[in-house]
C-alpha positions in Angstrom: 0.0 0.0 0.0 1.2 3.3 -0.4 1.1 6.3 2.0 0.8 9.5 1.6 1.1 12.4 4.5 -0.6 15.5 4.4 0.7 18.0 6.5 0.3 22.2 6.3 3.9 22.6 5.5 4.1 19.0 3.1 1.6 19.9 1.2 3.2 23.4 0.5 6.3 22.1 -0.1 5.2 19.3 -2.6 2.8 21.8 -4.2 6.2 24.1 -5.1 7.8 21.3 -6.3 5.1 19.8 -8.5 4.7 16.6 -6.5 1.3 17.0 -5.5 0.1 20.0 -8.2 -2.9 18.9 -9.9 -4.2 21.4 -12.8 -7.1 19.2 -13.4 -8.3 16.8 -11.2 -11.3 14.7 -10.6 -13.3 13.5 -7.5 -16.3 11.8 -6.4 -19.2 12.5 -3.2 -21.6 9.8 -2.5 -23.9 9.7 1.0 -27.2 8.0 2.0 -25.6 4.4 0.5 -26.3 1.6 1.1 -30.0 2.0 2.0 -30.4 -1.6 1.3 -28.5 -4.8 0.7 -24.7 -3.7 0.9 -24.9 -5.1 -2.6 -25.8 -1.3 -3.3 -22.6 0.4 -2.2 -20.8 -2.7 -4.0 -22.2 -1.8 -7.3 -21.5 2.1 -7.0 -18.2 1.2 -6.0 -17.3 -1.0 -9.2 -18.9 1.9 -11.1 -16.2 4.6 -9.6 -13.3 2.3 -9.7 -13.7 2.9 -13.6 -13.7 6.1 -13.3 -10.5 8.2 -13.1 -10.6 10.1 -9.8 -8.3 10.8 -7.8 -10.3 9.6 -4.5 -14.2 9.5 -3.7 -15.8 11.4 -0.5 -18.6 9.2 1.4 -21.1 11.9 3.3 -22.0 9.4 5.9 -25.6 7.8 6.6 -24.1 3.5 5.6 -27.9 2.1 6.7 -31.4 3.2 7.2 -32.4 5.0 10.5 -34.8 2.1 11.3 -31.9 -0.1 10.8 -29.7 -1.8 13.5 -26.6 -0.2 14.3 -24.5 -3.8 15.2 -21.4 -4.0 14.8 -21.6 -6.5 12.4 -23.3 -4.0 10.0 -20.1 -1.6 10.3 -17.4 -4.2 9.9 -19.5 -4.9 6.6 -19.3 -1.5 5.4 -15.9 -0.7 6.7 -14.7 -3.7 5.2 -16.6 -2.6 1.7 -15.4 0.9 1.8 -11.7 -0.9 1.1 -12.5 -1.7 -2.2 -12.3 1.1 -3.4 -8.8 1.5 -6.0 -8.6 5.1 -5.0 -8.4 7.2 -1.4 -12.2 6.7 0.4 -12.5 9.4 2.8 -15.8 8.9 5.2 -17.4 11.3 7.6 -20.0 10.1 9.8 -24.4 10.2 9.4 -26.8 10.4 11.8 -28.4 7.0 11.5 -24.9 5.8 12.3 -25.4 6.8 16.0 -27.7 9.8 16.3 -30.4 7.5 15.5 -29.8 4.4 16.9 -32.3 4.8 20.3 -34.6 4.1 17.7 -36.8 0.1 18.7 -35.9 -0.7 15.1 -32.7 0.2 15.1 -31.7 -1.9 18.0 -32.5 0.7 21.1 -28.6 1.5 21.5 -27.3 4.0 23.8 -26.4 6.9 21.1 -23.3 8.2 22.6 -21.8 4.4 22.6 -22.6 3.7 19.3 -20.7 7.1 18.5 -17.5 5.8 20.4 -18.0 2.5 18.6 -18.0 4.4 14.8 -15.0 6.2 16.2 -13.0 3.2 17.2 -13.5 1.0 14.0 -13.3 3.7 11.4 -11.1 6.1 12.5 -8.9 3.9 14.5 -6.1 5.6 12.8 -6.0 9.1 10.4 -6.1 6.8 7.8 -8.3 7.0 4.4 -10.2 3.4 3.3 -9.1 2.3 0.2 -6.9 -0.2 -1.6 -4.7 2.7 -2.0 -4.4 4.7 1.5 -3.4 8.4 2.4 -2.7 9.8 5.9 -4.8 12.3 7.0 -4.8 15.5 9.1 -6.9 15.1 12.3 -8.3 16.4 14.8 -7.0 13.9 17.2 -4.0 16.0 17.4 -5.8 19.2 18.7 -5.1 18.2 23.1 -8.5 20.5 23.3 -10.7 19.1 21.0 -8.8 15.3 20.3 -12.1 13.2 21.0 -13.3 14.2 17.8 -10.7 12.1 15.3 -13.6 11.7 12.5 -12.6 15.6 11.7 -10.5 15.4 9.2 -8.5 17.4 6.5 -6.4 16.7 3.3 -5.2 18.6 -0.1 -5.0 18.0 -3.6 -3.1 20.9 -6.0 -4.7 24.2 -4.9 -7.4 23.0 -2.8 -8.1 22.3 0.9 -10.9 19.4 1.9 -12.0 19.1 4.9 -15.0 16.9 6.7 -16.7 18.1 9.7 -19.2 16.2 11.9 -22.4 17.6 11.5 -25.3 15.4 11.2 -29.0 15.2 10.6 -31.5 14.7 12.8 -30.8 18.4 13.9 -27.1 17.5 14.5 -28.3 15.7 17.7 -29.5 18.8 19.3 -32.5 17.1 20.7 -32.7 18.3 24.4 -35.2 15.4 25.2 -32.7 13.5 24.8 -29.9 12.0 27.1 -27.2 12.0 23.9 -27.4 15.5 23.7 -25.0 15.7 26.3 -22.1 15.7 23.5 -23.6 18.3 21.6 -22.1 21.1 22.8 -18.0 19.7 22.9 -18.7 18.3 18.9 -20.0 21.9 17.8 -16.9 23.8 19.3 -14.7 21.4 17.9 -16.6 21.5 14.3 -16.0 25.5 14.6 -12.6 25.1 15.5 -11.7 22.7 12.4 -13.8 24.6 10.2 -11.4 28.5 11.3 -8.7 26.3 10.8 -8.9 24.8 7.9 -9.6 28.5 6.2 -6.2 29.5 8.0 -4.7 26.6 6.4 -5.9 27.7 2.8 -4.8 30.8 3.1 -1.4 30.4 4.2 -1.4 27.7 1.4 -2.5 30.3 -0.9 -4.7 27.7 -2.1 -7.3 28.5 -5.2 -11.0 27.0 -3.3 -12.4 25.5 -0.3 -14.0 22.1 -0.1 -16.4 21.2 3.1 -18.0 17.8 3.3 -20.9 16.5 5.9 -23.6 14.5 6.3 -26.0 17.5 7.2 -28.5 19.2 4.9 -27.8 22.3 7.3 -30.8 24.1 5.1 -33.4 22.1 5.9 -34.6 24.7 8.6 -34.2 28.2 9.2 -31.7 29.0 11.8 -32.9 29.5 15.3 -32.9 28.5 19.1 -34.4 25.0 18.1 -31.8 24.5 14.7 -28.9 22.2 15.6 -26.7 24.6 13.1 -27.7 28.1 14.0 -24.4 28.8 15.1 -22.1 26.6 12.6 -24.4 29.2 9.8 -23.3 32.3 11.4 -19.3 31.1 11.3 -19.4 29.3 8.2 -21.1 32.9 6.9 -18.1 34.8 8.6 -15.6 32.8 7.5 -16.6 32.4 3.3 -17.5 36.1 3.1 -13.5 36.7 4.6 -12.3 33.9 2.3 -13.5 35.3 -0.8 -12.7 32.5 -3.1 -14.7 29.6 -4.3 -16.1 27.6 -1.4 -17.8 23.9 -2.2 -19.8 22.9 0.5 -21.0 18.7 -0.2 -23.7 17.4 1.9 -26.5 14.4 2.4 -29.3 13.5 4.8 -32.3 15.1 2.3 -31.0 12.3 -0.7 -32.2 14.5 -3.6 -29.3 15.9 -5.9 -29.3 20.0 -5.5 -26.9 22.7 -6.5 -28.0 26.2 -5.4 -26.4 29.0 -3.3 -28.2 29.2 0.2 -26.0 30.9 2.5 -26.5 34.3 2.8 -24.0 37.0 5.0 -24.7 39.1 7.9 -26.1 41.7 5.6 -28.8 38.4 4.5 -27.6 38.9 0.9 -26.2 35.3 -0.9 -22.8 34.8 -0.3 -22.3 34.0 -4.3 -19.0 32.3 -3.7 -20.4 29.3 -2.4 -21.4 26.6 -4.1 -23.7 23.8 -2.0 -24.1 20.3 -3.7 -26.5 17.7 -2.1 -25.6 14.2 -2.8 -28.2 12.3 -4.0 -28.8 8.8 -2.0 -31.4 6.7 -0.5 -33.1 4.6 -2.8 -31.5 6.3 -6.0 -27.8 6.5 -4.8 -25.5 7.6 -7.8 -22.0 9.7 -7.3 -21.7 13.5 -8.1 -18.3 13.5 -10.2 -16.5 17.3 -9.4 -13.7 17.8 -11.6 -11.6 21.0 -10.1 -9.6 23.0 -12.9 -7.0 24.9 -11.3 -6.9 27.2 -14.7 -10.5 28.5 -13.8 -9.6 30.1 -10.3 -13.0 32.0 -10.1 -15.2 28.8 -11.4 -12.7 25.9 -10.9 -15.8 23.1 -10.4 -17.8 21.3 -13.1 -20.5 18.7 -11.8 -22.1 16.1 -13.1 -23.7 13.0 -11.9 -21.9 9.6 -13.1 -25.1 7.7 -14.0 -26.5 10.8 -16.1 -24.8 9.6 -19.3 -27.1 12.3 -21.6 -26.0 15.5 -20.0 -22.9 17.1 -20.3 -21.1 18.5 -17.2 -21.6 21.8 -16.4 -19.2 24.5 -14.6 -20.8 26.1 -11.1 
């Protein structure tokens, strides 16, 4: 297998000397899958191992909510997500853990069922994959280490990172005893996500990538949104950026491009992009290919099973 680290000061390095420079590169987001038989995420994965990607982004959400959350069903998945030829990077859903108090789903103790997705997938700051990369995470922050599914990587002139919001209103549900961890996972979400847009721009680095499980647009913000907060610094931090922001998500399973955020001022902060995933019953894989020669529109979507429409440049 072969290994490679991404570090703040690597990755500049290599980028100078043309050993990680990309001036077109491609990459795939999937979520919601499987929904069904794990057959599902086996066929999507033979699909992308033909295509020519540099690695594939999995937005969390590997069962049903009404689903059990056993172990057995995560050492399937895990053990599927290494089949993929290329770099697999996975962030975490909500029927994953958020979910699991559910009598269908098995009646497990939320906040065990988080440690347990912790402990078998991001054991190490590893990617899944036949072919591996080492990861930034944010197990080496001593404040906020507990949350090791935070992760960040780069590719030529562009930063990714995954944070750890989730549906189900990111877990704030104060009937709830899980909601207990809500307040430690949002800190540490904000942290990683002012960090990594320190990290781009002492890169220099052309666009921003942010992945989740989280439609964090399903609701307007307010004291009972789960991502009231996250909006306001994720607002703060784009409109400072400037450059072109991707933000991938899941959890609503209908493919969407549009522009929702909107600054302090509540006009549309045009220089994000938002792409949902589209998954449940219908899974398929957005394909992004970045052009580094287009710094002002460097993405161009398109979904791998539409075979009749040409991609088109957001």
């Amino acid at each position: 297998m072969r290994y490679l680290l991404f570090s703040a000061l690597a990755s500049v390095a290599a980028t100078v000397s043309g050993a990680v420079c990309a001036a077109t590169f491609t990459f795939a987001a999937i979520g919601d899958v499987p929904y069904g038989p794990p057959e599902e995420l086996s066929a999507l994965t033979s699909q992308l191992n033909r295509q020519p990607l540099a690695f594939t982004l999995h937005l969390g959400d590997i069962k049903t909510g009404s689903s059990r959350c056993s172990d057995d069903v995560y050492l399937k998945i895990r053990a599927l997500f290494n089949e993929f030829d290329k770099p697999l990077i996975y962030t975490p859903g909500d029927n994953e853990w958020t979910d699991c108090h559910r009598i269908p789903a098995g009646s497990y103790d939320p906040l065990e069922r988080l440690d347990k997705v912790r402990s078998l997938f991001f054991a190490t700051p590893e990617s899944f994959g036949r072919q591996k990369w080492l990861l930034q995470s944010q197990r080496a922050d001593p404040r906020h280490g507990r949350h090791v599914e935070n992760l960040r990587w780069f590719h030529g002139k562009v930063s990714f990172a995954t944070l750890h919001l989730v549906g189900s209103n990111n877990n704030w549900q104060p009937e709830l005893p899980s909601v207990t961890e809500f307040a430690a996972r949002e800190e540490a979400n904000l942290v990683w996500l002012r960090d990594t847009f320190a990290v781009a721009r002492a890169r220099n680095d052309m666009a921003v990538v942010l992945a989740m499980q989280a439609d964090t647009f399903m609701s307007e913000p307010g004291p009972a949104s789960g991502f009231t907060r996250w909006l306001k610094v994720l607002a703060e931090e784009v409109a400072t950026w400037g450059k072109p922001v991707l933000l991938l998500q899941g959890d609503s399973h209908h493919y969407r491009f549009d522009r929702p955020l909107r600054g302090a001022d509540g006009k549309p902060l045009a220089n994000l992009q938002r792409v949902v995933v589209p998954g449940e019953r219908h899974p398929d894989a957005v394909l992004i290919e970045v052009d580094e020669a287009q710094p002002t529109q460097p993405f161009r979507l398109r979904l791998m099973g539409d075979t009749s429409a040409s991609s088109a440049r957001r």
